[in-house]
ZAKOLFI-747870 format. One record per residue (C-alpha): residue in three letters; x, z, y. Coordinates in steps of 0.5 Angstrom, whole numbers, padded with zeros to 4 digits, always signed. Layout:
BEGIN
AlaXZY ...
This chain:
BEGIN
Unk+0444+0000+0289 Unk+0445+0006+0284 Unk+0444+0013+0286 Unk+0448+0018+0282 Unk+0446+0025+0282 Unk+0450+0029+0278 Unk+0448+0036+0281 Unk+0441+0036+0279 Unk+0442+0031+0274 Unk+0438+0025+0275 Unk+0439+0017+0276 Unk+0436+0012+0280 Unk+0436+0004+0279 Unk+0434-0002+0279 Unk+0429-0003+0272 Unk+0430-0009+0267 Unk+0425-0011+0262 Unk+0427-0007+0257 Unk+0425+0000+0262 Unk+0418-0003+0261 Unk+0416+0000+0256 Unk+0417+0007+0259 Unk+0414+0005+0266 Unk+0407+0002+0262 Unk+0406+0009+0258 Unk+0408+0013+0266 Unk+0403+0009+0268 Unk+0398+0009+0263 Unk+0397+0016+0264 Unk+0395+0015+0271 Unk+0389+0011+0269 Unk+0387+0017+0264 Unk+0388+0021+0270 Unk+0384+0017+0274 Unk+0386+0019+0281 Unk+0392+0015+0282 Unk+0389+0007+0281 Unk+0384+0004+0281 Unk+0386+0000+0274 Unk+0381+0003+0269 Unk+0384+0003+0262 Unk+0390+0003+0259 Unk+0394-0004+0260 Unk+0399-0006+0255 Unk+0406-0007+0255 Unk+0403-0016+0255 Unk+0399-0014+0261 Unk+0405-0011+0264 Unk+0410-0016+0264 Unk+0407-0021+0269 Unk+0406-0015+0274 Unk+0415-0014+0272 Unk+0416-0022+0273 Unk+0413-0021+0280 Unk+0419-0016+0282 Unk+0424-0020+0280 Unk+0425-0023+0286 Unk+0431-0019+0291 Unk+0426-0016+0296 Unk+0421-0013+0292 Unk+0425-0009+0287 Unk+0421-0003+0282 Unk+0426+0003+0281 Unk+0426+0007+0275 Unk+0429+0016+0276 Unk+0433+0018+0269 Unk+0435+0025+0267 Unk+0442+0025+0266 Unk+0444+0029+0259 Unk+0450+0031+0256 Unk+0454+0029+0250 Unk+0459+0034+0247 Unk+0463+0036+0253 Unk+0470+0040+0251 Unk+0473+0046+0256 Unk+0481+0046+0259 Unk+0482+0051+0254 Unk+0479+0046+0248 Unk+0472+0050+0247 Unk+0467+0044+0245 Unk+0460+0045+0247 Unk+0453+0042+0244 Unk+0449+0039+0250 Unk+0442+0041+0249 Unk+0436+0039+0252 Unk+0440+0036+0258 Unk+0442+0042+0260 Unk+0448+0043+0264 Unk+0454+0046+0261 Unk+0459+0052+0262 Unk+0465+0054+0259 Unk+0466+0062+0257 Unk+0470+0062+0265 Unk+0463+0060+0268 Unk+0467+0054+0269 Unk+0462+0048+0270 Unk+0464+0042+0265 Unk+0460+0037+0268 Unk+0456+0031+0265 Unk+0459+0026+0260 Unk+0453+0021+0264 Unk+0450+0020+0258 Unk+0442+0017+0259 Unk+0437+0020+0257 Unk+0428+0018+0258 Unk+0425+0015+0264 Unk+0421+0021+0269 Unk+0418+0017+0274 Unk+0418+0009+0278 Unk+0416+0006+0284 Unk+0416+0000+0287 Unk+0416-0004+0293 Unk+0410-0010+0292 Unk+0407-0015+0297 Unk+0402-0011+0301 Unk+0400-0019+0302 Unk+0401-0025+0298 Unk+0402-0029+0306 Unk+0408-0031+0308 Unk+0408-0028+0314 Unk+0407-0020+0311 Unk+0413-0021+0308 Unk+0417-0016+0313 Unk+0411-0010+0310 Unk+0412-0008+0303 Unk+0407-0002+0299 Unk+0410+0003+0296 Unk+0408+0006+0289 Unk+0411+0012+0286 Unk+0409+0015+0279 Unk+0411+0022+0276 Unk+0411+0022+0268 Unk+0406+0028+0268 Unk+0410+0033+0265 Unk+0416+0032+0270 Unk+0412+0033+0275 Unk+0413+0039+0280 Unk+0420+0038+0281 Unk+0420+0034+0287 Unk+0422+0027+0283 Unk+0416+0023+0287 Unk+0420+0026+0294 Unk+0427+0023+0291 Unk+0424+0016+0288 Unk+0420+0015+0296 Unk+0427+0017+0299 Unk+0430+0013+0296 Unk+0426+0007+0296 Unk+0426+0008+0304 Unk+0433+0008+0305 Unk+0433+0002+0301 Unk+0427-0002+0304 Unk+0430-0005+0310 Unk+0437-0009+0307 Unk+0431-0013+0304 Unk+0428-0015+0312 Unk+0423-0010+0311 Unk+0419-0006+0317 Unk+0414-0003+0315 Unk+0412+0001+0309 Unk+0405+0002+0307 Unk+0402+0007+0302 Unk+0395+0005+0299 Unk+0392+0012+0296 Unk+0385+0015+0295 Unk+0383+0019+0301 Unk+0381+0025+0295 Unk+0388+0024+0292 Unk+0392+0030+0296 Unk+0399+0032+0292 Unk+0400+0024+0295 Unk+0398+0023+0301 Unk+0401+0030+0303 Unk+0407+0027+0299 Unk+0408+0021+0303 Unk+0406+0025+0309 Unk+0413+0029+0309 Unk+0417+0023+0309 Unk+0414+0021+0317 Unk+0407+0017+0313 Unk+0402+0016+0319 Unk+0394+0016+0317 Unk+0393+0008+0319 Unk+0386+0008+0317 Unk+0381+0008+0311 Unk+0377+0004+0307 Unk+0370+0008+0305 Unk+0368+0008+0298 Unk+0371+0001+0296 Unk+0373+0002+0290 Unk+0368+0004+0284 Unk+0371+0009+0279 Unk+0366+0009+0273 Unk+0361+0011+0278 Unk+0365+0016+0283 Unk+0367+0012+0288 Unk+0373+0012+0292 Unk+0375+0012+0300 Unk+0382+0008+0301 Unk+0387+0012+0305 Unk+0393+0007+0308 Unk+0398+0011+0310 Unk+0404+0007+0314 Unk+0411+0008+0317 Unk+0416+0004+0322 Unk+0423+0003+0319 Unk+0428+0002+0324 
């Protein structure tokens, strides 16, 4: 499945290994962050590669969300124009001419994972979403979940659940739009280098 979104210049599809790389440098700096995981170092592109090989499988896909950018694109009266930092070009009419489709750098990933390695949870999958730091604040994290929701249940699942740190406020107001209930906490489970952490688990019902 492939989303294009040609207006607001962003595609979503199902990653390959070769978008790995991307996805662990996305990731790695959440772990910098240390607000979003509860890894505690920076893992390499090695490490990664098992974590991939586990959402191969049909139902548990990981998504990457590119920036479309222009090639050189040539008006109805022959005027060519230079794209320029994937901005959208006009001609001197102010007629739109589009986008030549061409890919650009990877923004942001989400997943769908095992919420529990038992085959009877295979109807429950937990969502991740993670923004490349200087793509956020233009409501990709909203388009990835979005995506993946609509997505989940051609792959047989009911329910979705999102773990996420109870002092974590951007995401668990994130996933709080898309109709996310509060299904329960786990106080002060994980150890952050000596700040401890609660576990908020957010769920929603699909269908």
């Amino acid at each position: 499945m492939q989303e294009n979104l040609a207006a607001a210049k962003y595609e979503i599809s199902r990653a390959v290994k070769a978008d790995l790389t991307a996805i662990t440098h996305i990731y790695n700096a959440s772990v910098l962050e240390r607000n979003a995981t509860a890894t505690l170092y920076p893992v390499d592109i090695e490490e990664r590669e098992a974590w991939f090989n586990t959402h191969e499988a049909a139902n548990r896909p990981i998504y990457v969300l590119r920036e479309i950018c222009e090639e050189n694109l040539t008006s109805g009266d022959g005027e060519t124009f230079e794209a320029d930092d994937c901005e959208r070009k006009f001609d001197s009419k102010g007629e739109n001419l589009g986008t030549a489709n061409q890919k650009s750098e990877i923004l942001a990933w989400g997943s769908l994972s095992d919420y529990h390695p038992r085959e009877g949870y295979r109807i429950t999958a937990e969502i991740s979403v993670y923004v490349a730091p200087g793509a956020r604040g233009k409501g990709l994290g909203g388009r990835l979940v979005k995506f993946i929701l609509e997505s989940a249940p051609e792959f047989g699942i009911k329910n979705v659940v999102a773990l996420i740190f109870s002092s974590n406020a951007a995401s668990l107001n994130l996933f709080a739009q898309f109709g996310f209930a509060r299904w329960g906490e786990l106080p002060e489970v994980c150890d952050m280098s000596g700040k401890l952490e609660s576990l908020t688990i957010l769920g929603k019902k699909l269908g």
